[in-house]
MITORKOL-992024 format. One record per residue (C-alpha): x, y, z; residue in three letters. Coordinates in steps of 0.1 Angstrom, whole numbers. Example, Ala and Ser with C-alpha at 12.3 -4.5 7.8 and 13.67 -1.06 7.14 Angstrom:
       x       y       z   kenu
     123     -45      78    ALA
     137     -11      71    SER
//
This chain:
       x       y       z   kenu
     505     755     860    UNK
     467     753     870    UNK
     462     728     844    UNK
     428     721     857    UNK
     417     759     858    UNK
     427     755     824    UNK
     405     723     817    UNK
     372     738     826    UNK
     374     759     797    UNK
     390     736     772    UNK
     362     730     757    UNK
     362     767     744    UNK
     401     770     743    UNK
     402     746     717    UNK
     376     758     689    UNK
     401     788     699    UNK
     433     771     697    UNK
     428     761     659    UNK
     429     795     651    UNK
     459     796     655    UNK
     481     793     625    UNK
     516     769     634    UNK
     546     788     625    UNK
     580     770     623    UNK
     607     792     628    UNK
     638     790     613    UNK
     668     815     618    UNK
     643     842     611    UNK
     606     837     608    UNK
     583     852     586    UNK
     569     881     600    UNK
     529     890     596    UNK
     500     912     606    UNK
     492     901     643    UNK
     526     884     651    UNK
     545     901     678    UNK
     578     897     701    UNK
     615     908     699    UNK
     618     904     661    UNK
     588     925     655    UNK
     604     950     677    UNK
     637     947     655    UNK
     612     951     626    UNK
     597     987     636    UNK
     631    1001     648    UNK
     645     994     617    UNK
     615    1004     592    UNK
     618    1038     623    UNK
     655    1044     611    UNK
     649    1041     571    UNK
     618    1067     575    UNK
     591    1045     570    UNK
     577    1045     602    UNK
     567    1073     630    UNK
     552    1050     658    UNK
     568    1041     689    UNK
     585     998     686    UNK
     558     979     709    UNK
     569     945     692    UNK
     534     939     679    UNK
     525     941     643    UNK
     496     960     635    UNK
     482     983     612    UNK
     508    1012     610    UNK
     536     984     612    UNK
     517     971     578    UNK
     518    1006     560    UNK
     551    1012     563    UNK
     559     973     552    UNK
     535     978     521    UNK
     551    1016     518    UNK
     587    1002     518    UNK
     578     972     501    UNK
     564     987     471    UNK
     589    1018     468    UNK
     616     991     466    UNK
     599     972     438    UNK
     599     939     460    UNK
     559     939     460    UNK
     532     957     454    UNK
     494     938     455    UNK
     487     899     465    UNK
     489     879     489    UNK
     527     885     499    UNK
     519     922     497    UNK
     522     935     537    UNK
     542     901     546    UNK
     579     906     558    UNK
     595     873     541    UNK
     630     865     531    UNK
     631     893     504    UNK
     616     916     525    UNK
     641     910     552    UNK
     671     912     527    UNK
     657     944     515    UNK
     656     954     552    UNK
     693     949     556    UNK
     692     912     577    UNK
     678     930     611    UNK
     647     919     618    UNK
     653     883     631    UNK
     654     895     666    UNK
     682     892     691    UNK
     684     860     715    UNK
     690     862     750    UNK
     729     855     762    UNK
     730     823     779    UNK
     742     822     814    UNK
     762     790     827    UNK
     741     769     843    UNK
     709     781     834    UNK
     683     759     824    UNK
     651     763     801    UNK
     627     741     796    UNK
     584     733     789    UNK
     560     715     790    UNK
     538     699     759    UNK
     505     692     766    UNK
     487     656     753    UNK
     457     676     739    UNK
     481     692     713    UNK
     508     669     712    UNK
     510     672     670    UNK
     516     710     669    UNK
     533     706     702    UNK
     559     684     689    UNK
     564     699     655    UNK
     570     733     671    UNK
     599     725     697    UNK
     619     703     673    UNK
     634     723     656    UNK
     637     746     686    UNK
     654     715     710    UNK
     686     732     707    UNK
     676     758     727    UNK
     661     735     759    UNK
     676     716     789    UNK
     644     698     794    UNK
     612     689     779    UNK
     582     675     801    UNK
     555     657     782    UNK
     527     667     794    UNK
     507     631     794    UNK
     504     609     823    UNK
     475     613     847    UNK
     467     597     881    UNK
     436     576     882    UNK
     415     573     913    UNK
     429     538     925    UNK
     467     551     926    UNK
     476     542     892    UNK
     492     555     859    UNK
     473     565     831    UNK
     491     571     799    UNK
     466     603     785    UNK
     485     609     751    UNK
     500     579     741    UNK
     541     584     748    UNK
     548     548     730    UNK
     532     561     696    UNK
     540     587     673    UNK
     545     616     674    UNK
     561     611     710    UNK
     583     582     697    UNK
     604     603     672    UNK
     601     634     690    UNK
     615     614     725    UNK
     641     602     697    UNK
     654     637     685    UNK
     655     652     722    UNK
     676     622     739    UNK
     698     629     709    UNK
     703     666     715    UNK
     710     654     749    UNK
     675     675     759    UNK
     665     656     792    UNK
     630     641     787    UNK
     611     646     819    UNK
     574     631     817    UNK
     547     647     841    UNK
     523     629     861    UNK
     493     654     870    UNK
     458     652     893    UNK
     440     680     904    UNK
     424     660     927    UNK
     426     666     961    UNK
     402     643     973    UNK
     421     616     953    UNK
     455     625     963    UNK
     447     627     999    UNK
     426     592     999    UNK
     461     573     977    UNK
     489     590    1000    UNK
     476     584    1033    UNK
     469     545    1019    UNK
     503     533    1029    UNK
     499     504    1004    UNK
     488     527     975    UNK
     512     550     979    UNK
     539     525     979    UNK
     528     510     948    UNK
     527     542     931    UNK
     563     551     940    UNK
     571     513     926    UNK
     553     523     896    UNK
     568     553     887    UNK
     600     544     893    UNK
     596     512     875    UNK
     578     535     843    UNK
     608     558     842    UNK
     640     530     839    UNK
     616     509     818    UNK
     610     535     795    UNK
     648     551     796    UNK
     634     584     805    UNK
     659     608     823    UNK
     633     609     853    UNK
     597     621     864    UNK
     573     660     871    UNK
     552     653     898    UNK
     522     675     893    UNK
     498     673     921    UNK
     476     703     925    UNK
     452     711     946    UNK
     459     690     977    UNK
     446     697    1010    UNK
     468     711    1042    UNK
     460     677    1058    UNK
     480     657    1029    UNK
     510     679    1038    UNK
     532     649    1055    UNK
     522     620    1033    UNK
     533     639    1004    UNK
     560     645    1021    UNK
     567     605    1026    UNK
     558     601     993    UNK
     586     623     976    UNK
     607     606    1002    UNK
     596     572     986    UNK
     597     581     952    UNK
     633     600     955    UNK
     651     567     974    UNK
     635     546     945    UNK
     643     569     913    UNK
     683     564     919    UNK
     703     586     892    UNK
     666     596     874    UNK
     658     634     883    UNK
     628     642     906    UNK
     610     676     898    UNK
     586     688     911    UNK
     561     710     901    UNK
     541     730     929    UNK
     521     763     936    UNK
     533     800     940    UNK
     533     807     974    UNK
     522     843     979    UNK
     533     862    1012    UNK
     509     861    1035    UNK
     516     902    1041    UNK
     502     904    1002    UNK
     476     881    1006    UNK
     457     905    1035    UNK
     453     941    1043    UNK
     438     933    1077    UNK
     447     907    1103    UNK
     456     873    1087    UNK
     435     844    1096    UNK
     449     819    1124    UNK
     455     791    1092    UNK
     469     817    1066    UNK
     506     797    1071    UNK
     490     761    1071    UNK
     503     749    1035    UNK
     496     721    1017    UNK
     531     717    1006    UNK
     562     710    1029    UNK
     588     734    1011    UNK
     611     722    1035    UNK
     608     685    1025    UNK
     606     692     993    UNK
     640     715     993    UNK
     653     675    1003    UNK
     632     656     981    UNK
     634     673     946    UNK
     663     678     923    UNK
     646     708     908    UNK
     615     726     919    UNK
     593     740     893    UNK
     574     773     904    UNK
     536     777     889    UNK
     542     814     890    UNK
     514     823     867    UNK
     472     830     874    UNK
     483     850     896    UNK
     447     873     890    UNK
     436     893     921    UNK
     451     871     947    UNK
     481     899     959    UNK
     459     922     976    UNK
     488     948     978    UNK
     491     952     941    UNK
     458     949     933    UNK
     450     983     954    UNK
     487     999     937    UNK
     476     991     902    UNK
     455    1008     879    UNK
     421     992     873    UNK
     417     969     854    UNK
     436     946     871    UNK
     439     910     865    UNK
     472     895     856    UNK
     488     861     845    UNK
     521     867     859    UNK
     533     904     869    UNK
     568     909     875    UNK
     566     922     907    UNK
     546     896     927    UNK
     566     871     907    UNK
     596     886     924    UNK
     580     884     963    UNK
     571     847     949    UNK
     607     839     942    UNK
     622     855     975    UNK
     599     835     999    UNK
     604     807     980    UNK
     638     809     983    UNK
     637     814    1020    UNK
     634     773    1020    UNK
     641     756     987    UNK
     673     759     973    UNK
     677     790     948    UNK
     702     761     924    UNK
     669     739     923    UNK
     637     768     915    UNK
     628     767     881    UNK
     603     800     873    UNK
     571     785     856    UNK
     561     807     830    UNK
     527     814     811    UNK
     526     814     774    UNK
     486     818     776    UNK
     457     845     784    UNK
     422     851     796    UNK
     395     867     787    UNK
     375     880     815    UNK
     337     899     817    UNK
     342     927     839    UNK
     313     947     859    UNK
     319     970     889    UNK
     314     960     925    UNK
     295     979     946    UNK
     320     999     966    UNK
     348     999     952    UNK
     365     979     925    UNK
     356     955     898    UNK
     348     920     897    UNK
     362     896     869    UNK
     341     868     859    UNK
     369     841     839    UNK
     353     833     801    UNK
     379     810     789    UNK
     418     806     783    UNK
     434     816     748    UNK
     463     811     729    UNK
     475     845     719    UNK
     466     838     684    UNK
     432     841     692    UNK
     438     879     711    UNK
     458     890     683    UNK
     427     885     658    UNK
     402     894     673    UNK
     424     927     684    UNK
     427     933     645    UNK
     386     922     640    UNK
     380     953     666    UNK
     408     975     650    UNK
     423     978     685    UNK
     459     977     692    UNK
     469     960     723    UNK
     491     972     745    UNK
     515     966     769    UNK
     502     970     802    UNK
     513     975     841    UNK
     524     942     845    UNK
     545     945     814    UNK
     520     916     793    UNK
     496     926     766    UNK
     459     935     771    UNK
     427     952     754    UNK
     394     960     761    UNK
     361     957     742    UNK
     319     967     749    UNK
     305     933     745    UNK
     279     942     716    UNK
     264     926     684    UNK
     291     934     662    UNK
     319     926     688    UNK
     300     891     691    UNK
     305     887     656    UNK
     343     896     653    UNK
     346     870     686    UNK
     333     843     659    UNK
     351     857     631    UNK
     386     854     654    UNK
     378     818     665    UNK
     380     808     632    UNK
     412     806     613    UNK
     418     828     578    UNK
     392     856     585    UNK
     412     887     593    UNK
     421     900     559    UNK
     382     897     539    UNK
     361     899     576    UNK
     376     925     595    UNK
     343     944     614    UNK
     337     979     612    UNK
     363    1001     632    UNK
     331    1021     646    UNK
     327     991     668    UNK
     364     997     684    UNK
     368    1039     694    UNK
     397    1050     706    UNK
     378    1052     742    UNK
     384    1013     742    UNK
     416    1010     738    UNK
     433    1000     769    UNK
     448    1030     793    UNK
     460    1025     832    UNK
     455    1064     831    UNK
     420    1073     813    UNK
     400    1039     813    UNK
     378    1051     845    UNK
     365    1082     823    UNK
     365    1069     786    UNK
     348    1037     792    UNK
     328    1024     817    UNK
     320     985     826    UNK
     307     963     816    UNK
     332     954     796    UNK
     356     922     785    UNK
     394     924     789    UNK
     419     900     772    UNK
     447     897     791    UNK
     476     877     782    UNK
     515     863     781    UNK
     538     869     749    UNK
     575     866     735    UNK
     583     900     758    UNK
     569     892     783    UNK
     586     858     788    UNK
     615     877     781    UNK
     608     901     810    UNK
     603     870     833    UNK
     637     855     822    UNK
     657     884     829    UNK
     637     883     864    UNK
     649     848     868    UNK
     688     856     859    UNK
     685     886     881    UNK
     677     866     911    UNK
     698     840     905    UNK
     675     810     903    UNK
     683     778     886    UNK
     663     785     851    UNK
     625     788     833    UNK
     600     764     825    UNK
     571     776     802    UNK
     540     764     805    UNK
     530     754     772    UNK
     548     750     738    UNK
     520     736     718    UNK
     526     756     686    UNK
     500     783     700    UNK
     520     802     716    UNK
     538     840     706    UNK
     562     824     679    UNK
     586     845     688    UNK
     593     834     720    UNK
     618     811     704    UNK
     637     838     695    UNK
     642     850     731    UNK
     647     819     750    UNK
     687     816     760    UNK
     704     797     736    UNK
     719     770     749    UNK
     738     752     723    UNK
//
């Protein structure tokens, strides 16, 4: 999940992340300005059939989607001025005929869905998949760390609220409860596996936290490890699996690219040498999470097939190559497809030959996009990879719509000039190259359809299920109402 990609900008992410406005969603959410996903969609193709509006469904709600609300909203005497004028709430929805609460994906037997909640935002976290357990296998708590002498470290607190009740309502639901244990480490992992004591301890230890605790079993999450730590990690998902008895075993791991992707000249003599033993861990791990996300400019194949710019969290088509040599080892009945829920934004200048070069600013919740998208008067749209992305000139009065969108309740009585927006910086594959030239910064980032999009992918191929990487009450609201439901 590059967790620890994520950390270095958390810093930022957060100031970002409380932008973001938590939205429980019943049967059908309230839809408004900014909000986007299948319901959305539903929204426009219906307001499309009564006359109301003339643009092509993208699934995000911008400004013509709120003229032909306010349009329909006030010829039908529902509401015409204040602060429900433009929102598309129960009335609105009646008025509407029912058909805007989106259409759920059929659930196919065996298929499982599940997430992970990160510590950090473990209050909106919480409060956002509750009432959405119903539609989950798993859920992974997204709190225990590894400290640097082999140990546990309990990050968010799982024997206080609001992990207590929430562990409660999902063991009741019969939602297995699957806590992750993460390091980024690879200096540390390398120095506890190869230490035959410390790693036997820390098999003890987990094993012993998981029964003690009644949990259904354990994530291991250990990124970044080095090729040499390839067979003790090995032994120690041997170790851990022999000790864990009837408790599941995932385990959570990198995308493996093919190395044919990865070069357009001769491979290096170590492009196979891996860090991870598929192989063992085909033997090892009752189900094998994929991190098939930040996937950037590392498939050198697309990369030069794409239109620039180029830089995405997860497209379809290298997660596809992903899942096939993946599957080559591990057992299709175990992969789980990680999926993003999150974005980017990047700084983007041109190299000197050929190409561009994308310098990471910080990770997002989409929240954060959608606002500063409506700051700039931009639409975002769906790109090559099938996510949503937009580009901006970085100037004085785009710096102030960046401040304005960080901070929660500024879209409707700050919105900045349009003038700093033209139609030359919206985002095209086809024209970009002429109408707009870098420097520039480019949001790129993960929403309801596009998860949707990656499910289908997953069902298609015949894998075991999805795990999204991360429900913290950030994320496109309605990618509840795409996710397989399962009860």
């Amino acid at each position: 999940m590059r967790f620890f990609t994520f950390l270095k900008y958390i810093s930022v992410a957060l100031v970002l992340f409380a932008s973001v406005p938590f939205m429980a969603e019943a049967a059908t959410r309230t839809l408004v300005s900014g909000t986007s996903g299948a319901d959305v969609r539903t929204l426009q193709q219906t307001l499309a059939a009564k006359g109301y509006l003339s643009a092509t469904p993208t699934g995000y709600f911008g400004p013509a989607t709120l003229a032909a609300v306010k349009k329909f909203q006030c010829e039908k005497n529902i509401v015409c001025s204040g602060a429900s004028f433009g929102v598309v709430g129960p009335k609105t929805q009646a008025a509407l005929g029912g058909a805007v609460s989106g259409t759920n994906t059929a659930a196919t037997p065996g298929f499982e869905v599940g997430g992970w909640i990160p510590y950090w935002r473990s209050a909106t976290g919480t409060a956002d998949v509750l009432p959405n357990l119903s539609k989950l296998t798993e859920i992974s708590p997204f709190v225990l760390t590894l400290k640097s002498d082999g140990t546990l470290h309990d990050a968010g607190g799982l024997d206080k609220e609001p992990w207590v009740s929430f562990i409660a309502a999902a063991k009741a639901q019969k939602v297995r409860v699957i806590p992750t244990v993460m390091s980024g480490s690879g200096d540390a992992i390398h120095a506890i596996l190869s230490d035959t004591k410390k790693r036997i301890a820390l098999e003890d230890e987990i094993a012993k936290f998981v029964k003690d605790n009644n949990f259904d079993g354990i994530d291991i999450d250990f990124e970044g490890k080095k090729a040499e730590t390839n067979p003790y990690f090995a032994t120690f998902l041997k170790g851990l699996y022999q000790r864990m008895g009837n408790k599941w075993v995932y385990c959570t791991i990198e995308a493996r690219t093919p190395i044919s992707s990865r070069y357009t000249s001769t491979p290096p003599a170590d492009a196979g040498v891996y860090a991870n033993d598929f192989a063992a861990i085909n033997k090892y791990c009752d189900r094998v999470q994929i991190m098939a996300y930040d996937q950037g400019t590392i498939d050198l194949l697309l990369n030069k097939s794409r239109a620039a710019p180029y830089i995405p969290v997860s497209d379809p088509a290298w997660v596809e190559k992903v899942l096939e040599l993946t599957a080559q080892t591990i057992d299709k009945k175990k992969i789980i497809l990680g999926i993003a829920t999150y974005g980017y934004e990047y700084s983007v200048t041109p190299l000197t030959e050929y190409g561009y070069r994308y310098e990471r600013e910080w990770a997002f919740n989409p929240g954060y996009a959608t606002q500063l998208a409506a700051q700039l008067g931009i639409a975002p749209v769906r790109n090559v990879a099938g996510e949503l992305s937009f580009i901006y000139k970085s100037t004085k009065a785009t710096e102030k719509a960046v401040a304005l969108a960080s901070k929660p309740g500024t879209i409707a009585t700050d919105t900045v000039s349009n003038n700093v927006a033209p139609a030359s910086a919206v985002y095209s594959q086809q024209a970009i190259a002429g109408n707009i030239q870098p420097p520039f910064n480019i949001l790129w980032w993960s929403d309801a359809q596009a998860v949707a999009d990656k499910i289908a992918l997953a069902k298609k191929m015949g894998i075991r299920g999805v795990s999204l990487f991360k429900f913290d009450g950030g994320q496109d609201p309605g990618i509840w109402s795409i996710l397989p439901t399962l009860r």
